[in-house]
N, C-alpha and C positions, 0 to 999 in steps of 0.2 A: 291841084285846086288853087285857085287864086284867091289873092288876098281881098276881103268883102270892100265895096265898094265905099269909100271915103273922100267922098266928093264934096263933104260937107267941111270936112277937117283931116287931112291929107296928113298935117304932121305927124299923128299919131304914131305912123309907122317909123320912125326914125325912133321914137322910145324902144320900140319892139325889138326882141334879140331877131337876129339874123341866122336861126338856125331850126328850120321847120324840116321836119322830117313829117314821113305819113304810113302808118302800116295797117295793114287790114285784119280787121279786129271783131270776131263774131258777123260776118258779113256787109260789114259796114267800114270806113274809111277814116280811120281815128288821126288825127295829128296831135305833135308834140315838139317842143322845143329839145334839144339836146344840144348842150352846150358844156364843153370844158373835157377835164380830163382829170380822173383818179377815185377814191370810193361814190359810190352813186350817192346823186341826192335826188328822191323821186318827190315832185312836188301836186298836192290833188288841189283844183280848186273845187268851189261849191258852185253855188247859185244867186244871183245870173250871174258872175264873174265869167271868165275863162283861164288860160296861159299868160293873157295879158298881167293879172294879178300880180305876179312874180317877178315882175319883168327885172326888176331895179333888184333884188334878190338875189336872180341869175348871173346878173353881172358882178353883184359882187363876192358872188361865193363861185363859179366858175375859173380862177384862179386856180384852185385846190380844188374842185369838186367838178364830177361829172353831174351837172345838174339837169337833170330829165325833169318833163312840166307837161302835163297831158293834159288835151282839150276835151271832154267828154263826149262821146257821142251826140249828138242835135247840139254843139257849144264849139264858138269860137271857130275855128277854122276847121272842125272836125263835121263829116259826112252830118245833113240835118234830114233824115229819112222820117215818114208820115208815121203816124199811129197804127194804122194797118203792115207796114215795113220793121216798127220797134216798139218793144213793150214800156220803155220808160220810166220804169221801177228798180227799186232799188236791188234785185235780183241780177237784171241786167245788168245793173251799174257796177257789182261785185265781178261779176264774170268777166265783163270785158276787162276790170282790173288786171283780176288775175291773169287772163291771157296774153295782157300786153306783155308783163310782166316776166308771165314764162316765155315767150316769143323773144323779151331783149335777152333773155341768157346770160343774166349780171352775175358776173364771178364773186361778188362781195355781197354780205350782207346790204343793205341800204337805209339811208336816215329818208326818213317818213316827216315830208315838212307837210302839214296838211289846213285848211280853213271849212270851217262851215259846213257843206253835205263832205267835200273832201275828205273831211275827218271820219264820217259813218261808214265810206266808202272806206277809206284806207284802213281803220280800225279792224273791220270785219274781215279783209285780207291778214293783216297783220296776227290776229290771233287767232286764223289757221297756221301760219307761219312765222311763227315766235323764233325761229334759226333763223330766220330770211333778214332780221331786223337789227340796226345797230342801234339806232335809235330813234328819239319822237318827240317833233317840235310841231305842237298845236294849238289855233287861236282861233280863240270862237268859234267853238264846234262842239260837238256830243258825239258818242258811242253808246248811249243808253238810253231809258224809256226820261221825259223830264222828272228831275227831280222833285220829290215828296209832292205828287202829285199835280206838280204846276201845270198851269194851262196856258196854252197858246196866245197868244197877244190876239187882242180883237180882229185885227189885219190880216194877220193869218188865217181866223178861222174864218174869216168873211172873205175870202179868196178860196178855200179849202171848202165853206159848207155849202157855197153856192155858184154851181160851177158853170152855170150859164154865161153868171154875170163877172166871174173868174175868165171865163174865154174871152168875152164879147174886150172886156179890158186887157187884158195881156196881149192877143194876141193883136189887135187893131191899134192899142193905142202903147204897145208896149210899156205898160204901167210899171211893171216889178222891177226891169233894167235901169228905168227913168229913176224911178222914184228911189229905189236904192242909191242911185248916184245922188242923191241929195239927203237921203234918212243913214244912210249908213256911215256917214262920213261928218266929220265937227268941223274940216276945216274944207270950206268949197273946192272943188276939183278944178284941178284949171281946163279950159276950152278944149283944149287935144287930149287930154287925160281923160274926159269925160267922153267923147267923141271916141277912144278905143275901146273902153268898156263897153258901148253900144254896138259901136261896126259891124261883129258880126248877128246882130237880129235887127236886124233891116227891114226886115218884112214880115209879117202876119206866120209863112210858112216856118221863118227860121226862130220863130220867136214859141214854137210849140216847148222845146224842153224848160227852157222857163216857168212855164205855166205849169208844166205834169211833174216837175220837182214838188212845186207846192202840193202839187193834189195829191202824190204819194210820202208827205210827211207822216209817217209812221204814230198815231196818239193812241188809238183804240185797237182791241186783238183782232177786228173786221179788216181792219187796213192792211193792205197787202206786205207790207215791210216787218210788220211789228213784230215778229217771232222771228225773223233775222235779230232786229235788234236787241229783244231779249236774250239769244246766245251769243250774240256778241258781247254782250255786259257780264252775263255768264264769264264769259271767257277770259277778260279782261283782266286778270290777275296772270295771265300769263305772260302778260308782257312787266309785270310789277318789278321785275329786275332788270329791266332796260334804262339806260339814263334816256331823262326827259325832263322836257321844257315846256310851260304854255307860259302863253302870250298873250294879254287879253287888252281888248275894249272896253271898256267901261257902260261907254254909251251905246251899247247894242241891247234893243226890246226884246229879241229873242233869246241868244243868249248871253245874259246878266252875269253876274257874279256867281248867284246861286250857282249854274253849270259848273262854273270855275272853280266852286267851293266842292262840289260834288269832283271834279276830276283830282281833287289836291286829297280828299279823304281817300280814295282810291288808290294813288301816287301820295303817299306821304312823302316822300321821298325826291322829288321831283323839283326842280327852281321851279320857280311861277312871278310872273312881272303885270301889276296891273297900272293898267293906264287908266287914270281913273277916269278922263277928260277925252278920250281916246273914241272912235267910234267902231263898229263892226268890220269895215273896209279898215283894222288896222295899220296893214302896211301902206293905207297914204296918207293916213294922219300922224303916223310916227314912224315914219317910214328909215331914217337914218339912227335912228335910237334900234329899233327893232335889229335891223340887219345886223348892226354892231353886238348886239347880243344872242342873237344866232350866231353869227364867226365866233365869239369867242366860247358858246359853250360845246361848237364842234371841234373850236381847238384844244379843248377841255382835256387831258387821261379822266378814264374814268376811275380814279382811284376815289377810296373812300374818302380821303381826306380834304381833296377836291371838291369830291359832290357837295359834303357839310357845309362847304362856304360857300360855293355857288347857289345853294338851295335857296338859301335866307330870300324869306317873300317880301319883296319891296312894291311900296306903293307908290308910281312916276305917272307924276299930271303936268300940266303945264301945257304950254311952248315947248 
């Protein structure tokens, strides 16, 4: 597969790791970055991101880490098949996890860096497979139903309960990619950085998984995911002796603090860094702050004495 058409903004790809791989995955043509060498580090984005997300990431934890970054089926440079060819639920989206998964044949446990649906995704693998896991650095994302009953940001559910006017916008005027590149972020994206986030939904057909993320956001027991995501939240004390890290946003409408306060009562145990000034696209608003505190808490032993001091929750705004 080649790389999507960037005739508008060419640079982009010079950000990009240089190391695309593609395997076939529940019938479909998944890509993924694989780069470095030594314990895995499996990286999930959400939505509409891609692989692109991670980029700066990659390269700096790729030194020491074999860093894997998967494009999701209909995302980035991974196969974009119709609605009659894939279901596009979150069912879906666990199985081709786990396929991929059992297909690379990683001798090592693996650290779970995950963002956004990334996090639902990788979550609900992870706690079938609580051996499989070294550790879990998460930012801005959920495994569970929203907290004490919160409800969805007007946006969503105006994209989610009307879904005419959800297609006729997404897929024509690719609103969610657009618009995230400017609501998700505090400090503007520059020209070629916003230009890779889009690339790969160019067109109306590639811009479907976009759209059917939002519409199978899991709130009510009707929705097709929600009883995934109830035993996953179930489940979630299984991972409760993993060392683990979030990473938050501050300025994200969807998930706020509230989430953040919900994953730290869960993980008591757990550092946690909030940007208070930060937006949802955190790794481009704090992008070198962020990485930096990734390396150091995988260069971490997990000893007790260790985690005590790394925990301590600090509040980082700014510049």
């Amino acid at each position: 597969m080649s790389l999507p058409d960037t005739s508008n903004s060419p640079e982009w790809e010079q950000r990009y790791p240089k190391a695309s791989s593609f395997m076939e995955v529940n019938g479909h043509r998944m890509h993924y970055l694989d780069q470095g060498r030594g314990a895995p580090a499996v990286m999930v984005h959400g939505n509409p991101t891609w692989s692109f997300f991670f980029r700066d990431l990659i390269t700096a934890l790729s030194p020491e880490f074999r860093c894997i970054a998967i494009d999701h089926i209909g995302c980035g440079l991974s196969a974009k098949p119709t609605s009659s060819e894939y279901g596009f639920q979150l069912k879906e989206r666990i199985a081709d996890f786990t396929l991929f998964l059992k297909k690379l044949a990683l001798k090592k446990p693996v650290t779970l860096i995950a963002h956004d649906w990334g996090g639902m995704i990788a979550m609900a693998w992870a706690v079938q497979n609580p051996e499989k896991v070294a550790r879990l650095v998460l930012m801005n994302t959920t495994a569970f139903l929203p907290p004490a009953g919160k409800k969805l940001p007007w946006q969503l559910r105006l994209l989610k309960g009307f879904p005419g006017l959800a297609r006729f916008a997404v897929l024509n005027f690719n609103l969610f990619a657009k618009g995230a590149c400017h609501l998700a972020v505090r400090k503007k994206l520059p020209p070629d950085v916003k230009a890779g986030y889009l690339a790969p939904y160019n067109t109306p057909r590639n811009r479907l998984a976009t759209l059917r993320f939002v519409q199978d956001i899991p709130v009510r027991p009707r929705d097709p995911g929600y009883y995934i995501v109830c035993e996953t939240e179930k489940r979630l004390e299984r991972l409760s002796g993993h060392p683990c890290l979030f990473i938050w946003g501050g300025r994200d409408f969807v998930f706020d603090k509230d989430y953040l306060d919900e994953w730290r009562r869960r993980f008591p145990h757990a550092a946690a860094h909030y940007f208070e000034e930060a937006g949802h696209y955190i790794l481009e608003d704090e992008s070198n702050t962020v990485i930096l505190l990734i390396q150091h808490f995988l260069a971490t032993q997990n000893t007790k004495k260790e985690n005590d001091v790394f925990r301590d929750f600090r509040v980082l705004g700014g510049d």
